[in-house]
C-alpha positions in Angstrom: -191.0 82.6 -26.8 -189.4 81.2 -23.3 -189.1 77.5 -25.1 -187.4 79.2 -28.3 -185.2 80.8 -25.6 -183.9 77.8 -23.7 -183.1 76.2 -26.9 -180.9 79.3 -28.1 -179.2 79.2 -24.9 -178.7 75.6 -25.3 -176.9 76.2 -28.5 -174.9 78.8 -27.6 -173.1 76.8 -24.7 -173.0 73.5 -26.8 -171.4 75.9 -29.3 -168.7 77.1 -27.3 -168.3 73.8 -25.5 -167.6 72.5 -28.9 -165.1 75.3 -29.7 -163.6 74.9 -26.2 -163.1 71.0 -27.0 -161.9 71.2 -30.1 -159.2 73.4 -29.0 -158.1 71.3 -26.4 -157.9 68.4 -28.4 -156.0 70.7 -31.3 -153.2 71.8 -28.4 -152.9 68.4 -27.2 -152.4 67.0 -30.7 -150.1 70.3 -31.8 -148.3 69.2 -27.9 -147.6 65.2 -29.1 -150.4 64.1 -26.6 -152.2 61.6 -28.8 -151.9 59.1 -26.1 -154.7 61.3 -24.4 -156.9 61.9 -28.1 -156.8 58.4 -28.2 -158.8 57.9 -24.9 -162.3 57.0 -25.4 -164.0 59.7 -23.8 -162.1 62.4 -25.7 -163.0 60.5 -28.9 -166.7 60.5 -28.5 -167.3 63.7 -25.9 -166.9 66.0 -29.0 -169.2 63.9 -31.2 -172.1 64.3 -28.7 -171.5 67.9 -27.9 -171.7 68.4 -31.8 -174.6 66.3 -32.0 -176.5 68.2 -29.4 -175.1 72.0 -30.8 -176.9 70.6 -34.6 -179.8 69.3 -33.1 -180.6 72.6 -31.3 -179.4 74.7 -34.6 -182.0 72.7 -36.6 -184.7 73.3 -33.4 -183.9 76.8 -34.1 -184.3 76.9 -37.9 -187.7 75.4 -37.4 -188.8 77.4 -34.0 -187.9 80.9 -35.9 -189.5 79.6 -39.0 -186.5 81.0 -40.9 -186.6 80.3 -44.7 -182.7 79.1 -44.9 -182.2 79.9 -48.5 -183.5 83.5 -47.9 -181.2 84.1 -44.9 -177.6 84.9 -45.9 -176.6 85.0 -42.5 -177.6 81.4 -42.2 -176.3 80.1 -45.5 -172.6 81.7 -44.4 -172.9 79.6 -40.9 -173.4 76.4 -42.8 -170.7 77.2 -44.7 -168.6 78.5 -42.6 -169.4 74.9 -40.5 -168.4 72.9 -43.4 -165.1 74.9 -44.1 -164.9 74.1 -40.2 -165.2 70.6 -40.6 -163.2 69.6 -43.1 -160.2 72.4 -41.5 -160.8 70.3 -38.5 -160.6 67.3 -40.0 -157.3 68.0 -41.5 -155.9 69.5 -38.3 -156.7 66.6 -35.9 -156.6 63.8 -38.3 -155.8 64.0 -42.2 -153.0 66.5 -41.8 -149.5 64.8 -43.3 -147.3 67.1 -41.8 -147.2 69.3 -38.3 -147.1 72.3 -40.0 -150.1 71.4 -42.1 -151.7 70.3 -39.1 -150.8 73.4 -37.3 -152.3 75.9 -40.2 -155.2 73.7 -40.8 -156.1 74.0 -36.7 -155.7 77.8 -36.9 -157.4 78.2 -39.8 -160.3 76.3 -38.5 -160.5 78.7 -35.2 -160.5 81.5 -37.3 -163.5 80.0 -39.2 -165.2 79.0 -35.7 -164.7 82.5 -35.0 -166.3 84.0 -38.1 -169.0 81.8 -37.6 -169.3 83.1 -33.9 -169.5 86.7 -35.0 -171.8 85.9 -38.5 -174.4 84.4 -35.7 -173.9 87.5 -33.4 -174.2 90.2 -35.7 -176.9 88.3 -38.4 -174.4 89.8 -41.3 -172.4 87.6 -43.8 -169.9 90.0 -43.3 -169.4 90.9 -39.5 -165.9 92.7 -40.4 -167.3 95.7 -42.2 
């Protein structure tokens, strides 16, 4: 059980390293800083973290021997990461507007947080 351990711990940091990265890059976008998104290191940092947090997820999956389409809990975490994704997507990049940017970056944190709390608690719906 120790390896299935260090991999769970491993995903939990690259998880809220992610979160952690994505908000900074959301502030300095939402603050007019894309001079700094536009730095290679912030570019690809977040891509490697993310990398890293999917590759241990999956290492997870397979370690626990979880049957994904007969865990709810898991099914709302990938869909919660997609809804993620494309919020993200729209808040750092797609967005036309600041104000769609700004909604589409809150929205996603809310999401990241639903996700955090779905993982947490093993329920599709942590709130009730």
């Amino acid at each position: 059980m120790y390896p299935y351990l260090i991999v769970k711990h491993a995903h939990m940091g690259f998880a809220y390293l992610s979160i952690l990265l994505f908000a900074v890059r959301g502030g300095l976008m939402l603050g007019g800083k894309q001079h700094i998104l536009a730095l290679k290191p912030v570019r690809i940092l977040p891509h490697v973290v993310d990398t890293l947090l999917l590759g241990c997820a999956i290492a997870l999956v397979v370690m626990g021997g979880w049957p994904i389409l007969q865990s709810p809990w898991l099914l709302a975490k990938i869909v919660g990461l997609v809804l993620y994704v494309a919020l993200g997507t729209i808040a750092l990049r797609r967005g036309k507007t600041p104000q769609t940017r700004l909604i589409a970056f809150l929205c996603a944190l809310a999401t990241v947080f639903y996700i955090v709390l779905v993982a947490k608690t093993k329920l599709v719906f942590p709130f009730f």
